[in-house]
C-alpha positions as CSV (number, residue, x, y, z in Angstrom):
1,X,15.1,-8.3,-12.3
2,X,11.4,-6.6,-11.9
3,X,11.0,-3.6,-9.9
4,X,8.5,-3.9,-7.4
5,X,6.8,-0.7,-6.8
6,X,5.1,0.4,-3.4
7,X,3.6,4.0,-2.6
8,X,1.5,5.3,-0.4
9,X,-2.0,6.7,-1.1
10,X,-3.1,10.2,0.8
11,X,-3.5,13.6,1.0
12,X,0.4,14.4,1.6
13,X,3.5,12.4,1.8
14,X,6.9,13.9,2.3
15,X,10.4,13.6,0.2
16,X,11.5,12.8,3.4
17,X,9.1,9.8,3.9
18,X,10.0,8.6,0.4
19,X,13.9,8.6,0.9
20,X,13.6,6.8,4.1
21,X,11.4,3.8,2.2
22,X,13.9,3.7,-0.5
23,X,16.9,3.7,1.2
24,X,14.7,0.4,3.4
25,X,14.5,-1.4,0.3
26,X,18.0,-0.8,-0.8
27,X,19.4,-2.0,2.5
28,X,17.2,-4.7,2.5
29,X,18.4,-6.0,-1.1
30,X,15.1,-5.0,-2.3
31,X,14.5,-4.4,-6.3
32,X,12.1,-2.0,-5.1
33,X,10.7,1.8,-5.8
34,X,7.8,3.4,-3.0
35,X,6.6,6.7,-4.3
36,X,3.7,9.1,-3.1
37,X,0.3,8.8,-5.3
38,X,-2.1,11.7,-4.1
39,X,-5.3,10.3,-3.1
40,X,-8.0,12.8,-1.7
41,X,-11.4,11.9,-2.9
42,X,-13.1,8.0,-3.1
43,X,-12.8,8.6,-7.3
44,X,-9.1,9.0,-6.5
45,X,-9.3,6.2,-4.2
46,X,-10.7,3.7,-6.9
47,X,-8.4,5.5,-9.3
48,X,-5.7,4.1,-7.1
49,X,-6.7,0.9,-6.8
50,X,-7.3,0.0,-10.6
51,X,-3.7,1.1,-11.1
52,X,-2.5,-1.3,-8.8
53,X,-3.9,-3.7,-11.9
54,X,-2.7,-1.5,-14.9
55,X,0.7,-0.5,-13.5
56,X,1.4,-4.1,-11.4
57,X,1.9,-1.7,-8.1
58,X,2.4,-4.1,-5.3
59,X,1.2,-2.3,-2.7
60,X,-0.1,1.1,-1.0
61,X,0.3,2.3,2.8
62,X,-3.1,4.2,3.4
63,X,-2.9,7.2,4.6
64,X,-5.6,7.3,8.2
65,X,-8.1,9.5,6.1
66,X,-8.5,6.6,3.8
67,X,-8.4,3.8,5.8
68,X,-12.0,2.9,6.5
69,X,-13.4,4.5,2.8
70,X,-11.0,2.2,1.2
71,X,-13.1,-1.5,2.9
72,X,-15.5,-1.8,0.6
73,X,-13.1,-1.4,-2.6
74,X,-11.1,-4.9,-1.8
75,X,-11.5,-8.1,-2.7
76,X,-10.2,-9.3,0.8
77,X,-9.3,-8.2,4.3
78,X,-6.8,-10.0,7.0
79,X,-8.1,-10.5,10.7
80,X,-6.8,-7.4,12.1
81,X,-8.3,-4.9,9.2
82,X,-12.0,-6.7,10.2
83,X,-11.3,-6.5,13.4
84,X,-10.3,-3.1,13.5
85,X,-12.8,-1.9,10.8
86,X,-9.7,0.4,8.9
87,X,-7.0,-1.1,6.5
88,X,-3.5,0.8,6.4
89,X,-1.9,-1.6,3.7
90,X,-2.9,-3.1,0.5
91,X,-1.1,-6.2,-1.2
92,X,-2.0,-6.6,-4.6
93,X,-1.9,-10.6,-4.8
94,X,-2.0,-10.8,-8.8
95,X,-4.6,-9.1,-9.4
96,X,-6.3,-9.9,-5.5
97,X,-6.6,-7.0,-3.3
98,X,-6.0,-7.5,0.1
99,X,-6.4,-5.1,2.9
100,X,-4.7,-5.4,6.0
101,X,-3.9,-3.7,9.4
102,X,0.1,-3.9,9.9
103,X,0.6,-1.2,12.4
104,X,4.2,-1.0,11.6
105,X,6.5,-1.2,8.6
106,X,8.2,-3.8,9.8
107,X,5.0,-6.3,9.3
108,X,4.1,-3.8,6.2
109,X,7.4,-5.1,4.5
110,X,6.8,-8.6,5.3
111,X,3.2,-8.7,3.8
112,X,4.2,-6.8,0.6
113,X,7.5,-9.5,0.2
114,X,6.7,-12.7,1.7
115,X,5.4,-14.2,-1.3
């Protein structure tokens, strides 16, 4: 079975942070892997989001500095991102980027594994 693999994209994520998503996915039954991709500048940013394509990432949680530079780069955005003008979650839908505005990890988790 595939890995999926998750991150989140920002200026600073903690061990702490990371540990608490894997141990999510493991009690969910998850074949999955989040890990911290250090995202600062919009170079980084569009670095980011082509190796979503390169490296099959499924999908980012955007950190709040990033969440309104990062509209323009997607392909797509869910009712709540336009609505709210800021995206804190990308699903990358073969090759699709989609933002959206989850508020929580519960609904994060669903986006990233419902399909």
């Amino acid at each position: 079975m595939r890995q999926t693999v998750c991150g989140l994209i920002g200026s600073v994520c903690t061990s702490k942070a990371r540990t608490l998503w894997n141990e999510l996915f493991k009690e969910r039954g998850l074949s999955a892997f989040f890990d911290f991709y250090r995202t600062k500048t919009k170079e980084d940013l569009e670095l980011r989001l082509s190796e979503m394509f390169l490296l099959e990432r499924r999908g980012y949680v955007v950190a709040p500095e990033l969440q309104s530079m990062i509209l323009p780069l997607l392909d797509r955005l869910d009712s709540a991102s336009q609505e709210k003008g800021s995206v804190d979650t990308v699903l990358n839908e073969e090759g699709v980027l989609i933002g959206y505005f989850c508020g929580d990890d519960e609904k994060r988790i669903h986006v990233w594994f419902a399909s």
